[in-house]
C-alpha positions in Angstrom: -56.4 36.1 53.4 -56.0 38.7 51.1 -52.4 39.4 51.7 -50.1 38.3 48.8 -47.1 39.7 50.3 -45.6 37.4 52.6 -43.1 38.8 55.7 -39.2 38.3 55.1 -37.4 39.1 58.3 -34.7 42.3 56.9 -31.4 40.5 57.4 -32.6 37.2 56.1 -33.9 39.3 53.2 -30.2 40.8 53.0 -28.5 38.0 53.0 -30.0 36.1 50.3 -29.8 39.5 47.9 -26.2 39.2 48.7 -25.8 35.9 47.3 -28.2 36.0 44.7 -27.0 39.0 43.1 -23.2 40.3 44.2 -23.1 42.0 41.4 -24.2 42.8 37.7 -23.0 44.2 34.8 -25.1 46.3 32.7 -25.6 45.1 28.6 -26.0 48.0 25.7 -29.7 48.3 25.2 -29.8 48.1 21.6 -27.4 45.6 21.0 -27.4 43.5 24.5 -24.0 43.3 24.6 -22.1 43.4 28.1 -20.9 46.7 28.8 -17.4 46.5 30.3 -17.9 47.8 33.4 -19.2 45.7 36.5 -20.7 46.7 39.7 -20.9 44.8 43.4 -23.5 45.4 45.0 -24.7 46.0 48.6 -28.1 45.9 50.3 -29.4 47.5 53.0 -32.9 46.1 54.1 -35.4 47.6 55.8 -38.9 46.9 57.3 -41.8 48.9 55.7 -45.5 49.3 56.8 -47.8 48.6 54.3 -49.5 52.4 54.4 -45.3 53.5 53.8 -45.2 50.4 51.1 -48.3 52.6 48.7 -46.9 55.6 49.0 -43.6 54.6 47.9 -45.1 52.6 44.9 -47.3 55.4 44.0 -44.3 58.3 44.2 -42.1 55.8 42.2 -44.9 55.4 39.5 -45.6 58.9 39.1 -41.9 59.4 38.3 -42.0 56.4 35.7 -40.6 57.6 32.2 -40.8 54.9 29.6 -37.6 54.2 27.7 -38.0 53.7 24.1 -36.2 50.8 22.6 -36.2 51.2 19.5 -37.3 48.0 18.4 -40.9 48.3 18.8 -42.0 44.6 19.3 -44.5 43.9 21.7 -43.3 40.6 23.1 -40.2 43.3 24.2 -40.2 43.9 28.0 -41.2 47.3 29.4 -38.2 49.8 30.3 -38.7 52.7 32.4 -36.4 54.9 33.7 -37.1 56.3 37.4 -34.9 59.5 38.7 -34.1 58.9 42.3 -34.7 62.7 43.2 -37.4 64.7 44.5 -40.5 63.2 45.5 -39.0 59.6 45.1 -35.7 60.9 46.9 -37.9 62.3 49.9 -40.3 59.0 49.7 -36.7 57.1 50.2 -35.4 59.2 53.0 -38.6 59.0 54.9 -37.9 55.3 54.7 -34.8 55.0 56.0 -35.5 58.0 58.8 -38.7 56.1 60.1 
């Protein structure tokens, strides 16, 4: 098969997001020190078609806005920035609606 994706029922999904990651704290971009601030964070799961899964990956890519670094080494990850509005806001909703 063809499929790389492989099926996670949602609240399994959730519940090892929850424990893997409860929380982060953000670093400064240009100097990667922690910023002191700290989030928890909380998941909510749900199950998405594969047709739903494209459009969402092509409306967030559209939106993709690359975040210059500074630093200009190219063993540096790519950062992009991605505004949760508009298109990528209605692709979201239409998630959570279906």
């Amino acid at each position: 098969s063809s499929n790389v994706y492989t099926a996670v029922p949602a609240p399994e999904l959730e519940e090892y997001l929850m424990q893997a990651f409860p929380s982060h704290q953000p670093a400064c971009l240009e100097t990667k020190q922690p910023l002191h601030v700290s989030f928890d964070l909380w998941y909510n799961v749900q199950h998405v078609d594969q047709a739903m899964t494209k459009r969402l990956e092509k409306t967030v890519h559209a939106a993709f806005s690359k975040v210059e670094t500074g630093h200009g080494s190219s063993e540096e990850a790519l950062v992009y920035d991605v505004e949760v509005k508009g298109e990528v806001l209605q692709e979201f909703h239409s998630i959570y609606d279906a």
